[in-house]
VOTORDREN-979495 format. One line per 4 residues: number of its first residue (from 1); their letters; for each residue x, y negated, z negated of N, C-alpha, C, O. Coordinates in nm, 3 decimals, padded with zeros to 5 digits, always signed. Layout:
<pts>
NUM> A> X,Y,Z,X,Y,Z,X,Y,Z,X,Y,Z; ...;
</pts>
This chain:
<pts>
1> XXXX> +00.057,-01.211,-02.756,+00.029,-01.230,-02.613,+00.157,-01.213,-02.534,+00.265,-01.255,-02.576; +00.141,-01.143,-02.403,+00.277,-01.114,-02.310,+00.331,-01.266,-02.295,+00.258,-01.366,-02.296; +00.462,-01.265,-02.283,+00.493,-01.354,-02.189,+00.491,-01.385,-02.027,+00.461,-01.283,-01.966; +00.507,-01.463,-01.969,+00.511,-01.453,-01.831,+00.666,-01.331,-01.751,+00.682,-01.258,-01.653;
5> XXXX> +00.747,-01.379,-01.873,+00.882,-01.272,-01.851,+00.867,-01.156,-01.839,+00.922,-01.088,-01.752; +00.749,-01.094,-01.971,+00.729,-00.985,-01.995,+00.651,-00.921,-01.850,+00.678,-00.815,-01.794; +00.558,-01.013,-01.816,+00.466,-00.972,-01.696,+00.513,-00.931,-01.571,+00.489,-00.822,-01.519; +00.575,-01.012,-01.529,+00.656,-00.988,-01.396,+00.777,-00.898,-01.392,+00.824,-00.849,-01.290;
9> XXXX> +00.832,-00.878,-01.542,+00.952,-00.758,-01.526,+01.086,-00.852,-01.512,+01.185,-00.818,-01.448; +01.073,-00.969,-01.580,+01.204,-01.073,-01.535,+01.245,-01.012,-01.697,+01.175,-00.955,-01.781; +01.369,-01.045,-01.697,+01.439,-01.056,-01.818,+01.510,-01.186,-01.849,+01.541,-01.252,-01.750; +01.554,-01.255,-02.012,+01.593,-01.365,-02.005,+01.711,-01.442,-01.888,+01.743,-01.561,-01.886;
13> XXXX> +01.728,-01.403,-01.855,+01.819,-01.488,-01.718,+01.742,-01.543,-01.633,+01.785,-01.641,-01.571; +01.582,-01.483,-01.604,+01.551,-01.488,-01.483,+01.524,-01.359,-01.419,+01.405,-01.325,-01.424; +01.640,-01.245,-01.335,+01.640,-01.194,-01.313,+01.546,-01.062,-01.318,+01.485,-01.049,-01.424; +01.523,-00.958,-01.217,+01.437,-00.856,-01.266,+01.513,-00.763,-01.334,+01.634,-00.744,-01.338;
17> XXXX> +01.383,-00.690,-01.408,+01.446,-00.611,-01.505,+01.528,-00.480,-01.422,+01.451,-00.448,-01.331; +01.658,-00.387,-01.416,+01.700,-00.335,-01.376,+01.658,-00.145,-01.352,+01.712,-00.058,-01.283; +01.547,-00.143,-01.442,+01.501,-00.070,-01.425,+01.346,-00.050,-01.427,+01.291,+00.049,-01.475; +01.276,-00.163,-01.365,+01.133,-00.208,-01.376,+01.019,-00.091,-01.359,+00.901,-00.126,-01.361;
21> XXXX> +01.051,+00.040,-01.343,+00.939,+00.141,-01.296,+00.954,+00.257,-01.374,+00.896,+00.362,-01.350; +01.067,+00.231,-01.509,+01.128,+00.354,-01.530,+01.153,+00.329,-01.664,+01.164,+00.211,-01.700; +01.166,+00.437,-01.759,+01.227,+00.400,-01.880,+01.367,+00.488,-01.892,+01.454,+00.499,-01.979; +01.346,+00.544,-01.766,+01.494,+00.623,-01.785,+01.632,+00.596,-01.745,+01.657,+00.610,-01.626;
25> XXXX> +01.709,+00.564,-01.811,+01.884,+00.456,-01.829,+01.889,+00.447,-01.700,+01.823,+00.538,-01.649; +01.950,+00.362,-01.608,+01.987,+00.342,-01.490,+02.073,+00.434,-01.492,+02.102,+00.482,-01.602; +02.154,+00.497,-01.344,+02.232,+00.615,-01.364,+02.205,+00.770,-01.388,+02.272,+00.864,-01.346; +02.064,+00.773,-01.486,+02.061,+00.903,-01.462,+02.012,+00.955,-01.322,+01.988,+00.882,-01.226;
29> XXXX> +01.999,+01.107,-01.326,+01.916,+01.160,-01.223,+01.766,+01.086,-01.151,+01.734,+01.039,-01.042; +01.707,+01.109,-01.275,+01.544,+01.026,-01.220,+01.584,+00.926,-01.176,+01.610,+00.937,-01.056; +01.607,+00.805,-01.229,+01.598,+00.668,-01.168,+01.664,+00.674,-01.054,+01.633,+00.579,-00.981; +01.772,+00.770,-00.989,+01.846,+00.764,-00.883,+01.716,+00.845,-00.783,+01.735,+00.812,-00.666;
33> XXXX> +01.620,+00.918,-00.791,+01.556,+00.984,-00.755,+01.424,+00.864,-00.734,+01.339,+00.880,-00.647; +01.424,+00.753,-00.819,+01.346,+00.644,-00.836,+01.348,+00.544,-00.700,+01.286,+00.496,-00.605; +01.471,+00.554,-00.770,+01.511,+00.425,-00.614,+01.532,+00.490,-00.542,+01.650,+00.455,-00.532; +01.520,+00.590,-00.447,+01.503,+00.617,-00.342,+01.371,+00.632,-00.279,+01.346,+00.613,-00.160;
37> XXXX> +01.303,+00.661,-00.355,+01.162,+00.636,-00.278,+01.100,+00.467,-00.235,+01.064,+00.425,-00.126; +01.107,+00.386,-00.393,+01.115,+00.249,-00.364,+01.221,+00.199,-00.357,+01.305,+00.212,-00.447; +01.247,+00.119,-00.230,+01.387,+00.049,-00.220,+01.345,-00.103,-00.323,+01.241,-00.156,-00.365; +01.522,-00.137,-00.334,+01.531,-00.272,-00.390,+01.471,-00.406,-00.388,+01.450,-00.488,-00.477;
41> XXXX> +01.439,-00.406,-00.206,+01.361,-00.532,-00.133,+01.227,-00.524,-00.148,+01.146,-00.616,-00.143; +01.201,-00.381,-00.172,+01.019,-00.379,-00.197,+00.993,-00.438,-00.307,+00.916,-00.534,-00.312; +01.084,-00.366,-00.458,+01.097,-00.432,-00.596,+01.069,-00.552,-00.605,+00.979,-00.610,-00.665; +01.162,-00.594,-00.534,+01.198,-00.789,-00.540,+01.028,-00.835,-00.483,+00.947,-00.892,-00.557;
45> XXXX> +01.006,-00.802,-00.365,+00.876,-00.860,-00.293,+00.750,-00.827,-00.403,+00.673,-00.916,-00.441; +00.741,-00.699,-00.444,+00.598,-00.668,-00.581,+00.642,-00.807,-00.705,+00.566,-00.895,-00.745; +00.744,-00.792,-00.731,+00.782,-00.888,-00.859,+00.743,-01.032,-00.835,+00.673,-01.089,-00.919; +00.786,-01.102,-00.716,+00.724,-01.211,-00.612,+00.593,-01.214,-00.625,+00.538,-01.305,-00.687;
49> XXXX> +00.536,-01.129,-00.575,+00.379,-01.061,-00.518,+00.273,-01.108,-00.717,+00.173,-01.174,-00.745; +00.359,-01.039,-00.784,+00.315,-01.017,-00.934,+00.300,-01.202,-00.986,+00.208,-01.279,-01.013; +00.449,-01.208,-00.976,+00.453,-01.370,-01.004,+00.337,-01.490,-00.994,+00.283,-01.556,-01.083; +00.317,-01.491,-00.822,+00.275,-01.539,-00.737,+00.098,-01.488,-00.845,+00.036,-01.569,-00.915;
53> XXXX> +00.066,-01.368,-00.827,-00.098,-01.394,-00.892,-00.097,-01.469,-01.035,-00.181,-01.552,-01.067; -00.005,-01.433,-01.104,-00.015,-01.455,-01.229,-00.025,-01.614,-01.271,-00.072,-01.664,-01.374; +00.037,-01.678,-01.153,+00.040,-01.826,-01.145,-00.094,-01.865,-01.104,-00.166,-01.945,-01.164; -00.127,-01.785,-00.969,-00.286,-01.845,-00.946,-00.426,-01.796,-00.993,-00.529,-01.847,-00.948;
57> XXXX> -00.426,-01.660,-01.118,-00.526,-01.629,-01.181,-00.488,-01.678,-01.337,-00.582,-01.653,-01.413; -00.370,-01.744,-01.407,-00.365,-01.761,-01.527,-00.380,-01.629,-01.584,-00.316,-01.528,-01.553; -00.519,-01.648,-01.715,-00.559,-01.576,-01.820,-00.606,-01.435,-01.741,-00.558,-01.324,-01.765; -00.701,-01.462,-01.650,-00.756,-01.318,-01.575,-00.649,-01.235,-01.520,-00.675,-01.117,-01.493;
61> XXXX> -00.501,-01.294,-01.494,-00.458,-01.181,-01.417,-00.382,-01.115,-01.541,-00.342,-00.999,-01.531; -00.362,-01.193,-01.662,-00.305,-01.089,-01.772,-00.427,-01.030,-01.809,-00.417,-00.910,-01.837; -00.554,-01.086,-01.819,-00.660,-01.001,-01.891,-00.635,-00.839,-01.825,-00.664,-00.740,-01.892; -00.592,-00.830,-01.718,-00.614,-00.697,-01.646,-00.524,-00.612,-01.707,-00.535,-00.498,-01.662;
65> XXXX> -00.413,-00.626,-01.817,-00.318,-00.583,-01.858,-00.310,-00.562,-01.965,-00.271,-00.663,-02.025; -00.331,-00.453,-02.049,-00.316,-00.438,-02.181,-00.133,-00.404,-02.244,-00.069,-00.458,-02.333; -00.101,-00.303,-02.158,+00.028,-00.287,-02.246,+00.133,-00.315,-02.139,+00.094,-00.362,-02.032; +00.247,-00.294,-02.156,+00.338,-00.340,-02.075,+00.354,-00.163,-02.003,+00.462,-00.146,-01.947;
69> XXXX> +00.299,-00.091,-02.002,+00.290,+00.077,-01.908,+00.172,+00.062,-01.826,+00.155,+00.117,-01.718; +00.098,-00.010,-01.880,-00.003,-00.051,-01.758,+00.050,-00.143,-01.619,+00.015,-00.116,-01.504; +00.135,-00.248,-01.654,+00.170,-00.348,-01.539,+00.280,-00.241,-01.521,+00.281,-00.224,-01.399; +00.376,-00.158,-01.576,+00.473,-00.085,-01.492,+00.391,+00.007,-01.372,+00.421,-00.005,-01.253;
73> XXXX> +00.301,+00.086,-01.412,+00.239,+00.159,-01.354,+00.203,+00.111,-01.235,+00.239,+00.162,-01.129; +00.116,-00.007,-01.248,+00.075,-00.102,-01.152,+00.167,-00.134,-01.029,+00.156,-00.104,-00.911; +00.249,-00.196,-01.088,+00.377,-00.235,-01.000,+00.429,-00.152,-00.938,+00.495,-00.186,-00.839; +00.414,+00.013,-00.982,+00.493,+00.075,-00.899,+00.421,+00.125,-00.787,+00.480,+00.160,-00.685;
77> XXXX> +00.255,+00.134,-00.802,+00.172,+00.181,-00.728,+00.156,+00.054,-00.640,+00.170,+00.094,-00.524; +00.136,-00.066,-00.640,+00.167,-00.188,-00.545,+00.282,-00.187,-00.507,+00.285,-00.274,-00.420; +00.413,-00.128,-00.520,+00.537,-00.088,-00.454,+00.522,-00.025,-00.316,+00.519,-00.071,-00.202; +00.511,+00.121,-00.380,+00.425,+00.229,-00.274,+00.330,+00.189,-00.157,+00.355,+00.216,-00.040;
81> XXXX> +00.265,+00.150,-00.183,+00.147,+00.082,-00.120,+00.172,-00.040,-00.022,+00.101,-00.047,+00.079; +00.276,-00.146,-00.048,+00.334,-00.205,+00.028,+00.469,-00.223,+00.089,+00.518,-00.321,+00.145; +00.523,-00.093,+00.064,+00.652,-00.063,+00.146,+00.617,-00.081,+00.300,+00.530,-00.006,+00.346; +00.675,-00.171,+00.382,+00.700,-00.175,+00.500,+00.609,-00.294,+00.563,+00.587,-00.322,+00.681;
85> XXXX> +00.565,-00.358,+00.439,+00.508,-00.522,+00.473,+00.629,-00.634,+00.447,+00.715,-00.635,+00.358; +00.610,-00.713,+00.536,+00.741,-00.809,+00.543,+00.669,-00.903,+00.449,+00.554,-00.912,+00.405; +00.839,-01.003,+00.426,+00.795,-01.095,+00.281,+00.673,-01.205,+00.338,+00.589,-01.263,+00.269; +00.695,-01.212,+00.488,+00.596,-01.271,+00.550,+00.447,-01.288,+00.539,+00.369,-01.380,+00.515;
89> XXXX> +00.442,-01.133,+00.575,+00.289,-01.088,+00.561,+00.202,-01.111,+00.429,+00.096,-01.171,+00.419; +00.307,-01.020,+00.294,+00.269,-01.070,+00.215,+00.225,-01.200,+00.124,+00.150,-01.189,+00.027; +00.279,-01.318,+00.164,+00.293,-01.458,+00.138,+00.143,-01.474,+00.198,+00.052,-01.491,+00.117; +00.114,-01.468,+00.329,-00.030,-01.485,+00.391,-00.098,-01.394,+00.304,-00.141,-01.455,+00.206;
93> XXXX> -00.118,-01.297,+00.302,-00.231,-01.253,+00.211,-00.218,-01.323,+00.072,-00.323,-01.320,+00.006; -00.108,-01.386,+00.013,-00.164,-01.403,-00.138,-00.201,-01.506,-00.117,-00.282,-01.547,-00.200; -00.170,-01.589,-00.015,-00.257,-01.768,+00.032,-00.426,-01.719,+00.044,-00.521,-01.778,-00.006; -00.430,-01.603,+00.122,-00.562,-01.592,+00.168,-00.606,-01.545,+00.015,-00.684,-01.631,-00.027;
97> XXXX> -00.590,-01.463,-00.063,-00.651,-01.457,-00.171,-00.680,-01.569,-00.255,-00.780,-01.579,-00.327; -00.603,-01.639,-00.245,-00.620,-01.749,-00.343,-00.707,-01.915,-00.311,-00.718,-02.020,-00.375; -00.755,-01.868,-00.184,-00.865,-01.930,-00.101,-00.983,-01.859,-00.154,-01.060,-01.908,-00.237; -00.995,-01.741,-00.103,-01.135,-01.677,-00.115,-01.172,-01.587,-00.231,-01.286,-01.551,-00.261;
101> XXXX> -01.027,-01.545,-00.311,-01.120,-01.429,-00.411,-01.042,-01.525,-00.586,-00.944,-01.596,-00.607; -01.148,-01.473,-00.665,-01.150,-01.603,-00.760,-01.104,-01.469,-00.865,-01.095,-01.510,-00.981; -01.079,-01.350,-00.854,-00.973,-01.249,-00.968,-00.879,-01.170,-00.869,-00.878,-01.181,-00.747; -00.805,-01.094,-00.940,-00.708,-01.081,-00.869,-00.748,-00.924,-00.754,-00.808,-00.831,-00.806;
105> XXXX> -00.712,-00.915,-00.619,-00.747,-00.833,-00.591,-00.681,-00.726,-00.569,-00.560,-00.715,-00.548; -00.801,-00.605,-00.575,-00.726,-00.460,-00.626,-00.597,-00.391,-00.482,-00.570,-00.469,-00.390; -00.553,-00.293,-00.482,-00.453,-00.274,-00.385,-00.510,-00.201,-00.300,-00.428,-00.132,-00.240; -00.661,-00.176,-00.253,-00.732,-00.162,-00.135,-00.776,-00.322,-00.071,-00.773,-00.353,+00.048;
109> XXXX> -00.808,-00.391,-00.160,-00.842,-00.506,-00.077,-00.756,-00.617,-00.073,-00.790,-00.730,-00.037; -00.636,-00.581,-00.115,-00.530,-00.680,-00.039,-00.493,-00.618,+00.089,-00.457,-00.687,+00.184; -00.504,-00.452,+00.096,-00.457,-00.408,+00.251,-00.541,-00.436,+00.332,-00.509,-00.420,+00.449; -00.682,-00.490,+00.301,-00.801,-00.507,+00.407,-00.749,-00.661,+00.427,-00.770,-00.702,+00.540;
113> XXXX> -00.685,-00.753,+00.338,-00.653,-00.852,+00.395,-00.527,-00.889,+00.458,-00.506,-00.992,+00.521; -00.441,-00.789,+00.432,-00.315,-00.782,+00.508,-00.338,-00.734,+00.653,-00.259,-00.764,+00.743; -00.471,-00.642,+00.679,-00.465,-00.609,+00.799,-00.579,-00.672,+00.867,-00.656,-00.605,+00.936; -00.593,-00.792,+00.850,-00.698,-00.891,+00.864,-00.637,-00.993,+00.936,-00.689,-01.051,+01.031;
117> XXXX> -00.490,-01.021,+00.875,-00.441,-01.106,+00.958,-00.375,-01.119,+01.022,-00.296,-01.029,+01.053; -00.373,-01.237,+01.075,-00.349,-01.218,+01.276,-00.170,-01.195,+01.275,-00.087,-01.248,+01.202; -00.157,-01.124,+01.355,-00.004,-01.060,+01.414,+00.074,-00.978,+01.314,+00.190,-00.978,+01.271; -00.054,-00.899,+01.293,-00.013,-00.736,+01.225,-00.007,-00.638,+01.298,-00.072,-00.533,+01.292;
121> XXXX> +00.096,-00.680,+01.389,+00.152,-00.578,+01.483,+00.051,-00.529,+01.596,+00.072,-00.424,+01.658; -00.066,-00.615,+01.620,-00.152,-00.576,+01.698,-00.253,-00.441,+01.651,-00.329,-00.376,+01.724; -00.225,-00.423,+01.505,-00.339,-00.320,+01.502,-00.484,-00.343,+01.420,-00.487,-00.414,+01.319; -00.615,-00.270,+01.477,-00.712,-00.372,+01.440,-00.758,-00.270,+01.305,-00.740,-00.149,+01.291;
125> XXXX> -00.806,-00.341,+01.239,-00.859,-00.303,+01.111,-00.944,-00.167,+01.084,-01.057,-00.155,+01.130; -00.880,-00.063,+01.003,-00.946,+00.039,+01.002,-01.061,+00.081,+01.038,-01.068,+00.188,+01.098; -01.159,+00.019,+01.013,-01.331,+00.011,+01.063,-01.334,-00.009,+01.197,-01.407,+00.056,+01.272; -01.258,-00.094,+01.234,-01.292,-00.103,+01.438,-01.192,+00.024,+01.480,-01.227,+00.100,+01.570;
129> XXXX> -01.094,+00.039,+01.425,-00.982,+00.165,+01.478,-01.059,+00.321,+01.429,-01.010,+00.426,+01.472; -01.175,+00.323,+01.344,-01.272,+00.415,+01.378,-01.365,+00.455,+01.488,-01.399,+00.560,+01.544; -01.384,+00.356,+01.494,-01.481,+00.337,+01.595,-01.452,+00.363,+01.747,-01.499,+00.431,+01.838; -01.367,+00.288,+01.731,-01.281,+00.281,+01.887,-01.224,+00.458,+01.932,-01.239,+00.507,+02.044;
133> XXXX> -01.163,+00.522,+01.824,-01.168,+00.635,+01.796,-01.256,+00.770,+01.842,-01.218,+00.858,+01.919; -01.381,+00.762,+01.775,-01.501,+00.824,+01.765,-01.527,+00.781,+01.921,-01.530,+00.876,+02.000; -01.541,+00.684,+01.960,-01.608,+00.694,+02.135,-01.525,+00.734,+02.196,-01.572,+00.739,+02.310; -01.391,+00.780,+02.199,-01.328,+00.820,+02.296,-01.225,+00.967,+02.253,-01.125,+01.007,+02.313;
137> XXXX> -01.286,+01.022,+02.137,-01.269,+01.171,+02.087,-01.254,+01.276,+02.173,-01.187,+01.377,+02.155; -01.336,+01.239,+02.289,-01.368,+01.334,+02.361,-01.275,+01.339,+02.510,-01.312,+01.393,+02.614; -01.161,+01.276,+02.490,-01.084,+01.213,+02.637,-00.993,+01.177,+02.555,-01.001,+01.055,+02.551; -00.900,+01.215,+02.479,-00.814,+01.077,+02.389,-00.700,+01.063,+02.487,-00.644,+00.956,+02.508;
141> XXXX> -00.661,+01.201,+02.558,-00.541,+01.112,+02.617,-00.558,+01.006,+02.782,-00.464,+00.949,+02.837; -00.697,+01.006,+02.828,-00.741,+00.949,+02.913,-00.760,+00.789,+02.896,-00.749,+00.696,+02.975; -00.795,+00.799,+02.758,-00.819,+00.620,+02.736,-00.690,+00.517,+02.683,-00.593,+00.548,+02.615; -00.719,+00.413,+02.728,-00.607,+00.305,+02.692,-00.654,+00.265,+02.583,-00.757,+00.205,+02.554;
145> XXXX> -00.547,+00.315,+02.511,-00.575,+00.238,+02.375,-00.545,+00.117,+02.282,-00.428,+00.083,+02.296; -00.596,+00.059,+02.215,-00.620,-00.063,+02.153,-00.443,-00.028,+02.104,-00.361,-00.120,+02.106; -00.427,+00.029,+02.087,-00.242,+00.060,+01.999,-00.245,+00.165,+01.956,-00.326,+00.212,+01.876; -00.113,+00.235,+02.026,-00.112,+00.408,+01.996,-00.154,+00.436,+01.903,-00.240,+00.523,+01.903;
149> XXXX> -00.105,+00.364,+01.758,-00.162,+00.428,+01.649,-00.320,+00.477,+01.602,-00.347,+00.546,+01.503; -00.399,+00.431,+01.685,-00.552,+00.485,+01.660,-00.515,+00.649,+01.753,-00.573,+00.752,+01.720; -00.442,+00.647,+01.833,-00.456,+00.816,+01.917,-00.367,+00.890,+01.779,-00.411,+00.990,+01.722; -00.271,+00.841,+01.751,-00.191,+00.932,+01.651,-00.254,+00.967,+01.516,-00.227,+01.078,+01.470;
153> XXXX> -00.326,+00.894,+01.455,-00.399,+00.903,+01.326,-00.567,+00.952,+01.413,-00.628,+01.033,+01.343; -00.622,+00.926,+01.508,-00.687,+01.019,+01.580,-00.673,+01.160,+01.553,-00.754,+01.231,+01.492; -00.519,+01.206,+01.624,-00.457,+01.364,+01.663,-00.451,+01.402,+01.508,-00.491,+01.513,+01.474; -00.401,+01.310,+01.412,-00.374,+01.342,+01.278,-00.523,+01.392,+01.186,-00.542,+01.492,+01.116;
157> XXXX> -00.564,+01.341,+01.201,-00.755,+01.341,+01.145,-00.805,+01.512,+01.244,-00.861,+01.614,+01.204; -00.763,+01.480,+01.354,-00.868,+01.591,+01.436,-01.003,+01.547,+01.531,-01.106,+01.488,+01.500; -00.960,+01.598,+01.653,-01.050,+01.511,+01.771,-01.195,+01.574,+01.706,-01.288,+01.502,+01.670; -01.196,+01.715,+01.698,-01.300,+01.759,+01.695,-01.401,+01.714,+01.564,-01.524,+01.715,+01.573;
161> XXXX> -01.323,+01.671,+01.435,-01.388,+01.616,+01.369,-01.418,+01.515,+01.348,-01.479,+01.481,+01.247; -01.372,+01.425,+01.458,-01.405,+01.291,+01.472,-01.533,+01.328,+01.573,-01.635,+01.260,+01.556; -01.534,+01.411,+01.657,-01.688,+01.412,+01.737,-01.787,+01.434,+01.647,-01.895,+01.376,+01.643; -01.750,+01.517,+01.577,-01.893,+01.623,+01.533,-01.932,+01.564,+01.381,-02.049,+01.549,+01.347;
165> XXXX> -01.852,+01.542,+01.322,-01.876,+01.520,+01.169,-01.951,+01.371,+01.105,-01.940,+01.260,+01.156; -02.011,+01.398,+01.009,-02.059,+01.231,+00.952,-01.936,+01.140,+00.935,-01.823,+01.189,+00.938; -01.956,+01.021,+00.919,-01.881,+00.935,+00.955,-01.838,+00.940,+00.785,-01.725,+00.972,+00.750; -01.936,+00.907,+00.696,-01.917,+00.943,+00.524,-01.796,+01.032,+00.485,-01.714,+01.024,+00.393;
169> XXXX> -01.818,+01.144,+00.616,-01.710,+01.279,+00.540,-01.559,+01.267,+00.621,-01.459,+01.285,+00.551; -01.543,+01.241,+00.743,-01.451,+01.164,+00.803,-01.363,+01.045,+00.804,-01.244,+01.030,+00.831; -01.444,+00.978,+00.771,-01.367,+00.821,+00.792,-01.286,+00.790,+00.655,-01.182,+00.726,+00.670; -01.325,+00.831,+00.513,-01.199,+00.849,+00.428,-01.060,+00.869,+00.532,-00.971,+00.785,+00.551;
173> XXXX> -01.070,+01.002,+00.589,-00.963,+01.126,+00.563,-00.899,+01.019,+00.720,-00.777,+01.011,+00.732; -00.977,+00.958,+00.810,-00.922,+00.898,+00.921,-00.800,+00.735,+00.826,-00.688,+00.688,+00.844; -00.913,+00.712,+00.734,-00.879,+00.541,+00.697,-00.690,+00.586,+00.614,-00.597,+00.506,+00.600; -00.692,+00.723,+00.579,-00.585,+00.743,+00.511,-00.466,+00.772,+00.590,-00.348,+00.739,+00.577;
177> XXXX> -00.549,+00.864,+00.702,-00.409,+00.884,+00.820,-00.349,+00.750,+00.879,-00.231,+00.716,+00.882; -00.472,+00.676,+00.931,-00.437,+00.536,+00.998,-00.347,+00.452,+00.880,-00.240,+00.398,+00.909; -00.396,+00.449,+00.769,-00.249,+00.319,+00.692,-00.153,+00.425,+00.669,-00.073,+00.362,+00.601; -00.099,+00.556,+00.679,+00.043,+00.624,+00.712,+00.107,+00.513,+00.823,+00.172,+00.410,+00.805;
181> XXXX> +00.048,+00.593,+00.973,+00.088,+00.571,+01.075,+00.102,+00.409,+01.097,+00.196,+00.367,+01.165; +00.018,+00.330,+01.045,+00.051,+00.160,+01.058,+00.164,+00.132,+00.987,+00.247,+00.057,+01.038; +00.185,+00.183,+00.870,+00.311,+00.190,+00.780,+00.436,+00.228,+00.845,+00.544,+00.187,+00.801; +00.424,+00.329,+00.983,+00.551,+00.369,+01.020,+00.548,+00.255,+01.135,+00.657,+00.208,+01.169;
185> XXXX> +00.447,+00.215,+01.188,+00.451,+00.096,+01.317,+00.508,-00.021,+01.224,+00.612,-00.074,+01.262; +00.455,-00.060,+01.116,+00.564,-00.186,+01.063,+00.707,-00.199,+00.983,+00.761,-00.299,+00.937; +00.754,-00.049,+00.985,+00.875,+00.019,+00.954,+00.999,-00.015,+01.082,+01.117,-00.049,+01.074; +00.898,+00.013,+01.211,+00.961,-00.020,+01.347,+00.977,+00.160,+01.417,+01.030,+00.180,+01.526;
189> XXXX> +00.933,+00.250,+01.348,+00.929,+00.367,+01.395,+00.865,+00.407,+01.485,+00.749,+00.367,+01.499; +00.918,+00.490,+01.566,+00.894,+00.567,+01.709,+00.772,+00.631,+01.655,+00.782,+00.690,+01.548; +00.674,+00.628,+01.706,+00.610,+00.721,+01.714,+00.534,+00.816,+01.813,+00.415,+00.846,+01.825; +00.607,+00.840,+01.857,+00.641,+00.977,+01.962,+00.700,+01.080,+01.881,+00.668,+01.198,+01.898;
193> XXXX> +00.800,+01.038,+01.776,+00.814,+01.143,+01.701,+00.738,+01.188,+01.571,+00.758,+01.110,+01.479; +00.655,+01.297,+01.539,+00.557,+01.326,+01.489,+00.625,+01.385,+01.379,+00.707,+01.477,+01.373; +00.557,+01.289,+01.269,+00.585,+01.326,+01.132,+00.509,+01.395,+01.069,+00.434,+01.303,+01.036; +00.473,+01.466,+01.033,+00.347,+01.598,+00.984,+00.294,+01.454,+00.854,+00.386,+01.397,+00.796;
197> XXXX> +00.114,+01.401,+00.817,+00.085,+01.308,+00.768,+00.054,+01.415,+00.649,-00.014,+01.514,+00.676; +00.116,+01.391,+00.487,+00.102,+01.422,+00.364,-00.036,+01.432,+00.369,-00.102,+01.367,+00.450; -00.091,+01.518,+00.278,-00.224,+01.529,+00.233,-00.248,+01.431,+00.126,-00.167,+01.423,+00.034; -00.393,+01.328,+00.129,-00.410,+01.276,+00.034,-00.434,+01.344,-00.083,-00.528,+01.423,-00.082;
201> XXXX> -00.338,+01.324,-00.233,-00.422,+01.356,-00.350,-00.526,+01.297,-00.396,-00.552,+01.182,-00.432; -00.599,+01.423,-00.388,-00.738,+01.382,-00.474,-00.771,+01.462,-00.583,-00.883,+01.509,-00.605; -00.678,+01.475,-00.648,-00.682,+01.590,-00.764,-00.730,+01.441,-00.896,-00.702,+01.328,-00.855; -00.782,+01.447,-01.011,-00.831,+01.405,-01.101,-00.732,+01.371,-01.193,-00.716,+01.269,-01.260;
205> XXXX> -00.660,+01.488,-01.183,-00.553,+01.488,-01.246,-00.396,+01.390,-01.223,-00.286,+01.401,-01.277; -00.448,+01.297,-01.118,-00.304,+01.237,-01.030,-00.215,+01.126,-01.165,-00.101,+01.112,-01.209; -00.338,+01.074,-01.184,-00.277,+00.969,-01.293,-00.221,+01.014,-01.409,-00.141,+00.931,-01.453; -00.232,+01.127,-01.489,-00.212,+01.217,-01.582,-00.088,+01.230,-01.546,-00.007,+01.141,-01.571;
209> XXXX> -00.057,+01.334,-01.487,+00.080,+01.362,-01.408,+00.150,+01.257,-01.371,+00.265,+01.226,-01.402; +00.072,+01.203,-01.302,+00.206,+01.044,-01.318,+00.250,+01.003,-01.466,+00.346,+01.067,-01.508; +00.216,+00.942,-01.520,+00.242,+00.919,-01.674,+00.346,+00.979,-01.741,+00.448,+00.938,-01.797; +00.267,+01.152,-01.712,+00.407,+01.219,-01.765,+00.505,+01.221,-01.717,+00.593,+01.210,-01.802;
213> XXX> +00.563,+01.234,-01.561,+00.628,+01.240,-01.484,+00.731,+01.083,-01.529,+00.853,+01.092,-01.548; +00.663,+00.965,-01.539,+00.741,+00.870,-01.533,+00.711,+00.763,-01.657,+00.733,+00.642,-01.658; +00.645,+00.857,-01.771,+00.641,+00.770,-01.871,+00.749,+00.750,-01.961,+00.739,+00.667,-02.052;
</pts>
């Protein structure tokens, strides 16, 4: 059975492990290529974040874990995913989880509860920032908006396919632009200056390639 050391990526001191996402020596190329995408403070906050469930699910939150490339994997994709949430925010969502959800929850529905709660920068939860969206497609720069970021992940998505299209075939491709652009609003970034928004992968193949890439 893991240890709790093993789980969280601490090593005997305490400390995190120095290369928690990587098996490749600190110093080389990759890992320098590593830490630049995830910074240090994100590390520290997932390892926290990791801690923190493992204390309030016990047995279920290791059940979710078979080898120790599974919780790396994990960790690095809950890295990603919460770059540019303060240690703040996160602390409230793992209180709120540990009120209402009785296993641990996955890294879509901790962002539905991170953006659930109150003084997240004033922006309202993907489902109403659709909506709000879609009725005013047709005028976007005429209406006052709930917080720029619904016009920018709006312009990003496409007015016209926010009029015309099912909401089924849309509102993915909107829900993905909108947590970019909220990500750069809790970064503290301008956004007036327009960052071209990455295409989501949806290739089958994503997890495969990861593995190899960073197994």
């Amino acid at each position: 059975m893991k240890t709790p050391a093993q789980i969280i990526g601490k090593s005997a001191s305490g400390l995190p492990q120095p290369s928690w996402t990587s098996r490749t020596p600190t110093g080389e190329p990759e890992a320098a290529a590593e830490s630049s995408v995830i910074r240090n403070e994100t590390k520290t906050l997932i390892n926290m974040l990791f801690a923190r469930f493992m204390a309030i699910y016990g047995h279920k939150f290791k059940s979710c874990f078979e080898t120790q490339d599974e919780i790396r994997i994990a960790k690095r994709e809950w890295a990603l995913s919460m770059q540019g949430y303060s240690e703040a925010e996160l602390v409230s969502a793992i209180n709120r989880c540990k009120e209402t959800l009785a296993w641990m929850p996955t890294i879509s529905e901790f962002i539905t509860i991170l953006n659930e709660q109150s003084g997240d920068f004033g922006l309202p939860p993907a489902k109403i920032a659709y909506e709000e969206v879609c009725r005013y497609a047709d005028h976007p720069t005429r209406h006052h908006w709930t917080h720029e970021a619904l016009y920018h992940a709006g312009k990003a998505t496409g007015w016209f396919r926010l009029r015309s299209e099912a909401e089924d075939r849309v509102f993915p491709d909107f829900r993905y632009n909108y947590q970019v652009i909220c990500r750069r609003v809790r970064a503290g970034e301008d956004l007036s200056i327009e960052v071209p928004v990455a295409l989501e992968n949806k290739s089958d193949n994503t997890l495969v390639e990861f593995i190899q890439r960073w197994g």
